[in-house]
C-alpha positions as CSV (number, residue, x, y, z in Angstrom):
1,X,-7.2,39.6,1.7
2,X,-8.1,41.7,-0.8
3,X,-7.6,41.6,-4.8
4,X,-4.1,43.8,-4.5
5,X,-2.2,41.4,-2.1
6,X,-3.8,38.5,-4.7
7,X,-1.9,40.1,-7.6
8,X,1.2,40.6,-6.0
9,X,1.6,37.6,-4.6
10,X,0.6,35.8,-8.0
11,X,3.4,38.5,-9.3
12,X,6.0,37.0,-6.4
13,X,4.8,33.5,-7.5
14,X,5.5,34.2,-10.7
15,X,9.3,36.0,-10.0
16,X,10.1,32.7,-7.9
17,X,9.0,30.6,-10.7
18,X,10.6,32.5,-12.7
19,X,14.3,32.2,-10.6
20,X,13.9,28.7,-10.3
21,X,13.9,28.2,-14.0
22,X,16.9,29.9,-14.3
23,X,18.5,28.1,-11.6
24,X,17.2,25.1,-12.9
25,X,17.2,25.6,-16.8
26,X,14.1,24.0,-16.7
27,X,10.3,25.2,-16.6
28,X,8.1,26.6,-18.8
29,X,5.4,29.7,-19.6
30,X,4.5,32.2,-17.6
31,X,1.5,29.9,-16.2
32,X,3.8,27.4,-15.3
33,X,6.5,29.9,-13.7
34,X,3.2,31.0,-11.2
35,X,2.3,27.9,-10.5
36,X,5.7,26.5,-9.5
37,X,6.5,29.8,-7.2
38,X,3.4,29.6,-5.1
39,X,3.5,26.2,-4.7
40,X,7.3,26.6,-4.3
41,X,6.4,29.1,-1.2
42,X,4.6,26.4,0.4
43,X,7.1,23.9,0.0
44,X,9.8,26.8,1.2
45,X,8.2,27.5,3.9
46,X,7.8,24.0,5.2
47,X,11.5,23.2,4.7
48,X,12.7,26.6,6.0
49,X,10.2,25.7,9.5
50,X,11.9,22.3,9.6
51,X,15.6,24.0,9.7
52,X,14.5,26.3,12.4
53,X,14.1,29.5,10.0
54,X,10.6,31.1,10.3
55,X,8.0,30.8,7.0
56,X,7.3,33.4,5.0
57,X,5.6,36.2,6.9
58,X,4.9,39.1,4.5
59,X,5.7,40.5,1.1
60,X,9.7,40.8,1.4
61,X,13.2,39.6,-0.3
62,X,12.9,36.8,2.5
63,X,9.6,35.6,1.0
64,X,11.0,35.6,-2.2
65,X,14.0,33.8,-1.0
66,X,11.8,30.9,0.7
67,X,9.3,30.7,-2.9
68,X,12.7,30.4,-4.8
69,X,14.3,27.3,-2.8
70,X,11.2,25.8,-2.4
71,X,10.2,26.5,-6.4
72,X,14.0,24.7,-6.8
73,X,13.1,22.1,-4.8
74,X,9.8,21.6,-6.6
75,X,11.2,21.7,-10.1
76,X,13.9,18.9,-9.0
77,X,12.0,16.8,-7.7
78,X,9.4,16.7,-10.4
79,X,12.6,16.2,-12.9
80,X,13.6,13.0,-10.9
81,X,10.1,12.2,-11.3
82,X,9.7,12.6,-15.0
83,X,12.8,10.5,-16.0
């Protein structure tokens, strides 16, 4: 992988994020927004494999879709969590 595919998909990360707080109304900094997208693509692409839908496989609107639920799902849960 080289240091262009990093960037973007730190960039994606950080779109998902990004969506997800929106959705949500919560989240936080830029940082945070990165953080919760690509963790939100792993989480994404777990649930959308359990639902019969294939992961992420590329740099696409469907891997942003997947980063956003799963960024959704992250920021939920962790809300539920923090009360």
């Amino acid at each position: 992988m080289d240091i262009l595919n990093i960037i973007l998909w730190i960039v994606l990360g950080g779109v998902a994020g990004w969506i997800a707080h929106m959705i949500t109304g919560r989240g936080g900094g830029l940082i945070t927004n990165i953080v919760v997208g690509i963790i939100g693509a792993i989480i994404g692409g777990f649930v959308m494999g359990l639902i019969g839908l294939g992961p992420a496989t590329g740099f696409n609107l469907y891997s942003l879709v997947v980063a956003v639920v799963g960024a959704v799902i992250l920021v939920v849960i962790l809300g539920l969590i923090k009360r």
